[in-house]
VOBA-1610 file (N, C-alpha, C; in pm, whole numbers, padded with zeros to 5 digits, always signed):
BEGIN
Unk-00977+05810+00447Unk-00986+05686+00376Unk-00876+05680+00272Unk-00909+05514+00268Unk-00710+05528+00163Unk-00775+05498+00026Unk-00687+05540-00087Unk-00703+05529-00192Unk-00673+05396-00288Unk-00692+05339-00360Unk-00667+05220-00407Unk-00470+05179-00436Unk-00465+05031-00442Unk-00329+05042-00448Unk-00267+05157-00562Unk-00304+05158-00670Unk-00211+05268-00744Unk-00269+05363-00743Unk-00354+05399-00674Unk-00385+05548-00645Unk-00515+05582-00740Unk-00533+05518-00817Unk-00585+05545-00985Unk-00740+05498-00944Unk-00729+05417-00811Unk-00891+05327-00820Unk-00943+05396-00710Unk-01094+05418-00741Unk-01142+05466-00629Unk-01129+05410-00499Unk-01191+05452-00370Unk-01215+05405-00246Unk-01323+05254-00206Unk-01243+05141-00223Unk-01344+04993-00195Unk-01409+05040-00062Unk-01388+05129+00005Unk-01485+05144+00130Unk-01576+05192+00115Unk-01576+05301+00008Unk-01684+05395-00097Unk-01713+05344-00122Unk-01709+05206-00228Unk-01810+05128-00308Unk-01883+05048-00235Unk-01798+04988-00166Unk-01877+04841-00024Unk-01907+04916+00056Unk-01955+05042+00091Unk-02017+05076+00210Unk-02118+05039+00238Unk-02233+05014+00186Unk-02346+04948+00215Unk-02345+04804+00261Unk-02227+04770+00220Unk-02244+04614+00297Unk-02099+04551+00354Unk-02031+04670+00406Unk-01873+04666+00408Unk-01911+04619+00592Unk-02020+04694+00661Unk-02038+04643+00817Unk-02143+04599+00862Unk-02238+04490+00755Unk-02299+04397+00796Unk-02260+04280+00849Unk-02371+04198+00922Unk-02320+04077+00951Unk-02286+03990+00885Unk-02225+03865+00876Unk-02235+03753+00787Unk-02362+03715+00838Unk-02403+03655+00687Unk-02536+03582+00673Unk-02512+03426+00769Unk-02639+03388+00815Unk-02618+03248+00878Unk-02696+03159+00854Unk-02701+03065+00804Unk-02815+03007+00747Unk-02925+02945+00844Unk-03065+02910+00834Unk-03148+02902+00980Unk-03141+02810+00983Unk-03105+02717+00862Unk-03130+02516+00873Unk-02986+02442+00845Unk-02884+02531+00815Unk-02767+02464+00845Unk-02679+02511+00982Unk-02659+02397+01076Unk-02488+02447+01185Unk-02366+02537+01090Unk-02351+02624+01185Unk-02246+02688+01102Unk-02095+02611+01061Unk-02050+02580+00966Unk-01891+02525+00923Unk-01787+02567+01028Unk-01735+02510+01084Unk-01583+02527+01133Unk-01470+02605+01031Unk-01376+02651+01117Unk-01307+02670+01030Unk-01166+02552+00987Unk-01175+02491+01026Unk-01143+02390+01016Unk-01203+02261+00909Unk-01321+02256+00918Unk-01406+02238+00825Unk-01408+02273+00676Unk-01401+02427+00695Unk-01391+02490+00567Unk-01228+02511+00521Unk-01173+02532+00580Unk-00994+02479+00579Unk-00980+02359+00467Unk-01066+02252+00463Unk-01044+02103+00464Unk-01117+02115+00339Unk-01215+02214+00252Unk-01272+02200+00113Unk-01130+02232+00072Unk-01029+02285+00066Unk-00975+02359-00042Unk-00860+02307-00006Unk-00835+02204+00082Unk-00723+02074+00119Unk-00680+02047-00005Unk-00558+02039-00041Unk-00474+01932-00171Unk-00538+01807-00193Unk-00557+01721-00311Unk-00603+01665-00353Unk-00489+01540-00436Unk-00542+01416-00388Unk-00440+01321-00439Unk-00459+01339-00628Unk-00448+01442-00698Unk-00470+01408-00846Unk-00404+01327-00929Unk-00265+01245-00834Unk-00245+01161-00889Unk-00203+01011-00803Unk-00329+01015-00821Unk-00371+00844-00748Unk-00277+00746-00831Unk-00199+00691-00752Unk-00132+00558-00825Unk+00010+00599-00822Unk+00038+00724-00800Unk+00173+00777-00848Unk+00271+00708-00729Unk+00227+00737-00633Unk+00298+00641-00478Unk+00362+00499-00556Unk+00294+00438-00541Unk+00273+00281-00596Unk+00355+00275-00694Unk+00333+00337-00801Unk+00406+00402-00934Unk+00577+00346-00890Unk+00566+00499-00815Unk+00731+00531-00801Unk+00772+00432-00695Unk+00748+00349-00604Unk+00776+00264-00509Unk+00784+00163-00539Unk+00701+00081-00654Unk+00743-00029-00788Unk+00863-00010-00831Unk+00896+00093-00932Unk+00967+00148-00945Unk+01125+00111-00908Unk+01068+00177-00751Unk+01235+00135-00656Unk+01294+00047-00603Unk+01132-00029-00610Unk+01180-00214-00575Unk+01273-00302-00634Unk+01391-00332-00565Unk+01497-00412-00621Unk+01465-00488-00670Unk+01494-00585-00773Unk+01511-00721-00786Unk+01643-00757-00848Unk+01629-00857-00852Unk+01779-00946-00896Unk+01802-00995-01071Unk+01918-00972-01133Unk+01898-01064-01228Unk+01986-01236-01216Unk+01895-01288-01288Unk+01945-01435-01301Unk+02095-01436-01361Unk+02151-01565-01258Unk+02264-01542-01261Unk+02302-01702-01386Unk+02419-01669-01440Unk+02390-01771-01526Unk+02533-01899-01506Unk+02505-01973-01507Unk+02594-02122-01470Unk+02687-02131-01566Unk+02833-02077-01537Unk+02925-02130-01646Unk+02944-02316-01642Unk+03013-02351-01737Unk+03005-02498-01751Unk+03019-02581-01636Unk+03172-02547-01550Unk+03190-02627-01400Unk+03066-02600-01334Unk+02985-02532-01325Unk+02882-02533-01249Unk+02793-02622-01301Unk+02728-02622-01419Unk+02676-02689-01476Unk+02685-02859-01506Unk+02749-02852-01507Unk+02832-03016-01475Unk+02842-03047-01289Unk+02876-02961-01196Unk+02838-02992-01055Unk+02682-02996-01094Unk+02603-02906-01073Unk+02450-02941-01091Unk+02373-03065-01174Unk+02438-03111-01265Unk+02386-03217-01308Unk+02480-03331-01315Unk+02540-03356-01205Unk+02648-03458-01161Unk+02540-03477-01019Unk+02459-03362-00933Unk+02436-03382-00821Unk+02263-03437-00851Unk+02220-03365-00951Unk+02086-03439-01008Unk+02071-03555-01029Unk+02216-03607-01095Unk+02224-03746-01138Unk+02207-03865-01038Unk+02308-03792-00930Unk+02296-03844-00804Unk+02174-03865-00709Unk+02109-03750-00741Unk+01919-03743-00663Unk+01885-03827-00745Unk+01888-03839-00888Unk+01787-03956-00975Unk+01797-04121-00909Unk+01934-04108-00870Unk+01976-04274-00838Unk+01905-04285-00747Unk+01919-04206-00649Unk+01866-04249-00509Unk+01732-04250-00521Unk+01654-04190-00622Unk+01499-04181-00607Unk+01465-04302-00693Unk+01559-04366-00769Unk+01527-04513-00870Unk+01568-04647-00765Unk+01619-04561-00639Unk+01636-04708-00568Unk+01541-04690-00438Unk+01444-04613-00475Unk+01327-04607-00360Unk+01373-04509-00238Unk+01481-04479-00255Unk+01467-04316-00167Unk+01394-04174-00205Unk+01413-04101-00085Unk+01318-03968-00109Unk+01422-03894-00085Unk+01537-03812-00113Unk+01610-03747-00089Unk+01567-03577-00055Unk+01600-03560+00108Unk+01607-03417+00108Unk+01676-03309+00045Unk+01665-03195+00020Unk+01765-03135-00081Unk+01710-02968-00023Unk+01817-02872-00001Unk+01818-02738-00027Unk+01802-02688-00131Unk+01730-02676-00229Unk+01701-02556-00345Unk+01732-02456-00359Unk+01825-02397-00414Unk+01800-02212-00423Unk+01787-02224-00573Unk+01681-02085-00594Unk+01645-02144-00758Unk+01557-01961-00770Unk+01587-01951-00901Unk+01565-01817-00933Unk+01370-01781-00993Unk+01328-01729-00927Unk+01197-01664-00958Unk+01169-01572-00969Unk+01088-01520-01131Unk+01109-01440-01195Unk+00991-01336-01116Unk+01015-01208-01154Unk+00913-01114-01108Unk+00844-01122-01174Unk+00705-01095-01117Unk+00617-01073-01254Unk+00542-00917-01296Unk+00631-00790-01193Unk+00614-00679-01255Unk+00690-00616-01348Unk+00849-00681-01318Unk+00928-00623-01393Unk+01028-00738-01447Unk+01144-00680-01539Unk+01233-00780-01564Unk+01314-00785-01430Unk+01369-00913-01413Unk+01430-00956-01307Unk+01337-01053-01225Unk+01365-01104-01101Unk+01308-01165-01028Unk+01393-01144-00816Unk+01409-01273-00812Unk+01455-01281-00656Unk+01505-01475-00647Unk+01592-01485-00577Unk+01626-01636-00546Unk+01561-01637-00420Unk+01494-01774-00465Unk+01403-01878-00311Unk+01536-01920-00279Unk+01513-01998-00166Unk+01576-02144-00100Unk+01489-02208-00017Unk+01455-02339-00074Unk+01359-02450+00042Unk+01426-02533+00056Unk+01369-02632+00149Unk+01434-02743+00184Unk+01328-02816+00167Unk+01289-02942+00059Unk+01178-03004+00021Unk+01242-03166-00030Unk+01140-03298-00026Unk+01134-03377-00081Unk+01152-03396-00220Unk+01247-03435-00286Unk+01236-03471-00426Unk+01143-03564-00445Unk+01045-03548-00519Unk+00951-03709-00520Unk+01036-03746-00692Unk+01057-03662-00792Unk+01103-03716-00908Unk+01180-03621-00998Unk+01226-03642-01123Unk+01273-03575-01175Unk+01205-03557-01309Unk+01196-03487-01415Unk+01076-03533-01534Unk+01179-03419-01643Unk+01253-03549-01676Unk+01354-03505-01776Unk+01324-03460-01908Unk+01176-03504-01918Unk+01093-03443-02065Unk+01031-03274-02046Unk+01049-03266-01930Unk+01004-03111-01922Unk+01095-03054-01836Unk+01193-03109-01819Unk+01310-03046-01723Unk+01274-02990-01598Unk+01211-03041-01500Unk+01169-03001-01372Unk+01200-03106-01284Unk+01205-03062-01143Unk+01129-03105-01040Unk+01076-03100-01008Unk+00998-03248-00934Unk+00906-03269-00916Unk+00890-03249-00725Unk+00896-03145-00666Unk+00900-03195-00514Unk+00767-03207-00440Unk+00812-03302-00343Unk+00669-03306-00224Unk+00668-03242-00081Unk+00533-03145-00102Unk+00580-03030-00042Unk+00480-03074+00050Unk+00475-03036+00168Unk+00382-03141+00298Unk+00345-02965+00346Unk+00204-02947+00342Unk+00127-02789+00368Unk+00021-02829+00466Unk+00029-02872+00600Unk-00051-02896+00699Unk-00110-03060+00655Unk-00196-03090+00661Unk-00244-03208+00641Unk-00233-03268+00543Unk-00271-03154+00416Unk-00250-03233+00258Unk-00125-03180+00236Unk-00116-03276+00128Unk+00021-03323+00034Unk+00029-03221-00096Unk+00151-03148-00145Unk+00078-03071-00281Unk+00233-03063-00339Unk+00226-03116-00469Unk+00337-03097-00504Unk+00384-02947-00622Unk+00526-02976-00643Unk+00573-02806-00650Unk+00631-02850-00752Unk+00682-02811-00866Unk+00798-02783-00973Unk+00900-02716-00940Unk+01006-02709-01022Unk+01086-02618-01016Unk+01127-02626-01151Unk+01173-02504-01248Unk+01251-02566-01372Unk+01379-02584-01318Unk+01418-02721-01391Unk+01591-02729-01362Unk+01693-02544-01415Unk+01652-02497-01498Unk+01717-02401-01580Unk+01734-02307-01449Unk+01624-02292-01413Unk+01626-02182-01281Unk+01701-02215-01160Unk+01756-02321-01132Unk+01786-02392-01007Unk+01949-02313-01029Unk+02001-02255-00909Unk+02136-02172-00877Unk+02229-02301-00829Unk+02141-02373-00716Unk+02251-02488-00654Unk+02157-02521-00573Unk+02213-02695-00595Unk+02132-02776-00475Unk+02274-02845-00368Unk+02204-02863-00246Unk+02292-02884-00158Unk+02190-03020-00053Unk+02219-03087-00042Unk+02133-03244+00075Unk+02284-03325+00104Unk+02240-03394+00211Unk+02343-03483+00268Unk+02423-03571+00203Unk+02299-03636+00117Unk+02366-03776+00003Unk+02408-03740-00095Unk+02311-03579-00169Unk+02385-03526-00285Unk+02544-03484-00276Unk+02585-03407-00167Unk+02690-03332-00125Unk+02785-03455-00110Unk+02791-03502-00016Unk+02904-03641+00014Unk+02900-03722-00108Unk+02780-03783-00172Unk+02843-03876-00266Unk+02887-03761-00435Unk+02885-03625-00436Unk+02933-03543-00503Unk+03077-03538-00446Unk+03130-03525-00358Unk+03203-03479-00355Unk+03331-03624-00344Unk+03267-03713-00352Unk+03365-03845-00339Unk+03373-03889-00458Unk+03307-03841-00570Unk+03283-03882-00723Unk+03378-03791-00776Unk+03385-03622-00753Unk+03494-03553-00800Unk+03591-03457-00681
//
């Protein structure tokens, strides 16, 4: 018989002899565990729930708002001016939108683009007003003008571009 690792400890076969070549116990009212089973108590443990999500937020791009030097600013509200006319002489002008929406986990956001009805313009709160057609009913949408990147429609574009 061998002696303990440093030599110094007695014989564990000496001490556990009395129960070093018994059976394992089996219980009479439980199936015995797999080992597989018992593998699976002492499995890793998510201890940090949320951390995924966490770090994958995290890595999610977004965009920052881009901001309109003056020539732009003057095209955009040269082409608004132009949607106002046509909607004061009883047209509905189609129009492309791209327009900046903010995230709401982090700073930054992402640019839309729709293609929607202007029903109006509401120069006291600086929006549009569009009519957005969602299966049967009718529901209309805002946009702030501030957020809007560029609008682009048939009548805006041609009579923009014959004005400057």
């Amino acid at each position: 018989m061998t002696k303990g690792i440093t030599g110094h400890e007695p014989d564990p076969r000496a001490i556990y002899a009395d129960i070093i070549d018994k059976q394992h116990w089996q219980s009479p009212t439980r199936p015995h565990m797999s080992l597989y089973d018992r593998a699976a108590q002492f499995a890793p443990f998510a201890a940090l729930t949320g951390y995924d999500d966490m770090v994958g937020e995290e890595a999610r791009l977004v965009d920052n708002k881009i901001e309109l030097d003056n020539s732009e600013l003057e095209i955009l509200n040269g082409k608004l001016g132009i949607i106002a006319d046509a909607i004061a002489e009883g047209r509905a002008p189609e129009v492309s939108i791209t327009y900046f929406v903010p995230d709401l986990l982090k700073d930054g956001g992402s640019y839309k683009t729709i293609t929607e009805v202007i029903k109006k313009i509401d120069n006291v709160r600086q929006q549009l007003v569009l009519e957005r057609k969602t299966g049967v009913a009718q529901m209309n949408m805002t946009i702030d003008i501030k957020d809007i990147l560029e609008i682009h429609g048939e009548e805006a574009d041609r009579a923009f571009d014959k004005e400057f």
